[in-house]
C-alpha positions as CSV (number, residue, x, y, z in Angstrom):
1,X,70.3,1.9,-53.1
2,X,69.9,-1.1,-51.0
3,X,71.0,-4.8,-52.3
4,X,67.2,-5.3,-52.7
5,X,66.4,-2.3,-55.2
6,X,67.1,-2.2,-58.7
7,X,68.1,0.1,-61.0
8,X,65.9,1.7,-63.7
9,X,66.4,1.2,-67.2
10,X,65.6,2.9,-70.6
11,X,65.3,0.4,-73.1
12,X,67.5,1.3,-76.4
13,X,66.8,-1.2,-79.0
14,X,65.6,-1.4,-82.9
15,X,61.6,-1.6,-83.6
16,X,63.2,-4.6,-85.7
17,X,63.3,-6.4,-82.0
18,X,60.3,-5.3,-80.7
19,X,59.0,-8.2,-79.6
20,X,62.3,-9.2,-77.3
21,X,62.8,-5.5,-76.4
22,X,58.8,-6.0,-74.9
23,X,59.0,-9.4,-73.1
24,X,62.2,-8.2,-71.7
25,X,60.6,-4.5,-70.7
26,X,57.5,-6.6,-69.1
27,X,59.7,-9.3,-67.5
28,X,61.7,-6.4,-65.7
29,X,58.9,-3.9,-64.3
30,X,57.9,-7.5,-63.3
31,X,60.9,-7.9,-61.2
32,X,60.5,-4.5,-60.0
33,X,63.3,-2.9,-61.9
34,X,61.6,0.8,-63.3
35,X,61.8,1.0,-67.2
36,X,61.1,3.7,-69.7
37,X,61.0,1.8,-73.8
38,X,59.4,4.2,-76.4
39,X,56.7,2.0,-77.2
40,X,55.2,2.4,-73.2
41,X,56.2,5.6,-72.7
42,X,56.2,8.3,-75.4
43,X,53.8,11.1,-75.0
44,X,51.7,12.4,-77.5
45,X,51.9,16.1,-78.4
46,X,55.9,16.1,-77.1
47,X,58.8,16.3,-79.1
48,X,60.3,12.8,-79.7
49,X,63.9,13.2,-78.9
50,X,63.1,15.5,-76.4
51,X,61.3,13.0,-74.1
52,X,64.3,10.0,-75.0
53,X,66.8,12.7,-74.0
54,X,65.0,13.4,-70.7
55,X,65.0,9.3,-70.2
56,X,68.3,9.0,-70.9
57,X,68.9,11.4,-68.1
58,X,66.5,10.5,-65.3
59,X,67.5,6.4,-65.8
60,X,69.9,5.3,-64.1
61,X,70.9,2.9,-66.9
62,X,70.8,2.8,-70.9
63,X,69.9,-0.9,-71.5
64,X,71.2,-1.5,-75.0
65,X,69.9,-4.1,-76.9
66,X,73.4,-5.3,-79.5
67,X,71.7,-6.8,-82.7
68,X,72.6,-6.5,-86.4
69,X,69.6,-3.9,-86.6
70,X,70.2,-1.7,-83.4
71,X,73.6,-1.3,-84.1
72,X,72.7,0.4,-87.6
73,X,70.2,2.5,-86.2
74,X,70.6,6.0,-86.2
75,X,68.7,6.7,-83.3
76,X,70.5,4.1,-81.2
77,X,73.6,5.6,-82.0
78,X,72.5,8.9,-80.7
79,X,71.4,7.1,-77.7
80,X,74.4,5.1,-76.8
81,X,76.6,8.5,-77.1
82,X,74.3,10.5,-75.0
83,X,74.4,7.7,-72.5
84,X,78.6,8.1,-72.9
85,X,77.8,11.4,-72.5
86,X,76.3,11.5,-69.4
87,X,78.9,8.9,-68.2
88,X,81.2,11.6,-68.4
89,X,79.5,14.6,-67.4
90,X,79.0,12.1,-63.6
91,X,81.6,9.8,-64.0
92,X,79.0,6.8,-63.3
93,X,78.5,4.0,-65.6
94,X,75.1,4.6,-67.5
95,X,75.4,2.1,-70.8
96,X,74.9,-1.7,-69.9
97,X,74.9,-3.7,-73.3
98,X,73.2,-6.8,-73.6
99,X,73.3,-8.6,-76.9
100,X,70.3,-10.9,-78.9
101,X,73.2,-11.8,-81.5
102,X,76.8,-11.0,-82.0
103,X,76.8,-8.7,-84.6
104,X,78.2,-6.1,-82.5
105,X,81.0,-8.9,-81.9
106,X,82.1,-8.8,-86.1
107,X,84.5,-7.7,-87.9
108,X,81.5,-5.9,-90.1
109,X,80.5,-4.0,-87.8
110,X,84.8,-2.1,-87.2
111,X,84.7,-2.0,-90.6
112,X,80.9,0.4,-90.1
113,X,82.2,2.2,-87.6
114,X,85.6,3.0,-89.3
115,X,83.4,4.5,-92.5
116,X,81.0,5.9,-90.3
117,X,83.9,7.6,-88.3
118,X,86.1,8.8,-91.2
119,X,83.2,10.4,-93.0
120,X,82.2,12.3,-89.9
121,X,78.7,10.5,-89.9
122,X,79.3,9.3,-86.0
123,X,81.2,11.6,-83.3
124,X,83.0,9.2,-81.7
125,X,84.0,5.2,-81.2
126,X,80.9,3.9,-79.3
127,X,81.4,0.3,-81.7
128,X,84.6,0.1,-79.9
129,X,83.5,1.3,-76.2
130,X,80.2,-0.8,-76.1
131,X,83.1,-3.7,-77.5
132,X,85.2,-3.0,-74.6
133,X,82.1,-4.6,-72.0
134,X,81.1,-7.5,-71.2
135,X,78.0,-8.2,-73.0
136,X,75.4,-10.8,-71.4
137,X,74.4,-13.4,-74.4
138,X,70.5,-13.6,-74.8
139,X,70.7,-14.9,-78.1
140,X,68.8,-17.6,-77.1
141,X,65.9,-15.9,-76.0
142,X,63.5,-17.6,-77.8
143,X,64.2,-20.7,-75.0
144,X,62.6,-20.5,-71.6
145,X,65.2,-21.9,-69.9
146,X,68.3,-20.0,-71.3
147,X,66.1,-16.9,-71.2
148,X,65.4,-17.1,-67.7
149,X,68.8,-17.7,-67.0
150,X,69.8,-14.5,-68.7
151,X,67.2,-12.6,-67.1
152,X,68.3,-14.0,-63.6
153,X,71.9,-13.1,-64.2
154,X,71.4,-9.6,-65.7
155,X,68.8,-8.9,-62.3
156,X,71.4,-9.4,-60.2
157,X,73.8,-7.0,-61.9
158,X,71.6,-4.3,-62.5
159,X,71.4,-4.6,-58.4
């Protein structure tokens, strides 16, 4: 990969944040990073999870979108732990959190995770692994200018 190309993404995020997880989708195929979000790219007459396991696969980065709602998603668990997943299977880094508040910053959210984890419901620590990056802010995303900024700063490191 030359300084020049970008990565592709699959987009994991709640239908809650649609409308960011879209302008952000659009605003990178604009910038000519390759992206795969559910609400572009599911097939009809395909099993769901098949085709976001296949994604999660073929991407070369899980683009997780950290709010209060993602991060009590089912389905984005599953998602982040099959990114870990393949992280391990080719030691390469796959997840790349990004956050639109900081809910997966609380204290609530430990205190999910632990329940969640003692009552078998989630197979492993992802709250504390996705914790463990450095999460770019787009909380303000909503303002052109800090947006952009964002968008600039998370281009270059998906180079």
């Amino acid at each position: 990969m030359s300084d020049t190309e970008f990565r592709s993404c699959f987009i994991s995020y709640a239908h809650a944040n649609d409308v960011f997880a879209k302008k952000l989708h659009d605003d990178l195929e604009a910038h000519g990073v390759s992206c795969w979000m559910d609400f572009y790219d599911m097939g009809g007459g395909q099993f769901w999870r098949a085709q976001i396991q296949k994604a999660i696969k073929n991407y070369d980065k899980l683009l997780l979108v950290c709010s209060g709602q993602s991060m009590l998603s089912a389905e984005v668990a599953n998602e982040i732990v099959a990114a870990i997943e393949r992280e391990r299977e080719n030691n390469a880094r796959k997840l790349f959190p990004i956050r639109i508040d900081d809910f997966i910053l609380s204290k609530d959210i430990l205190l999910i995770a632990d329940a969640k984890l003692d009552a078998d419901e989630w197979p492993e620590d992802w709250v504390r692994y996705v914790r463990a990056f450095h999460i770019p802010d787009f909380r303000q995303w909503q303002d052109l200018v800090a947006y952009q900024k964002a968008l600039t700063d998370l281009l270059r490191d998906l180079k």
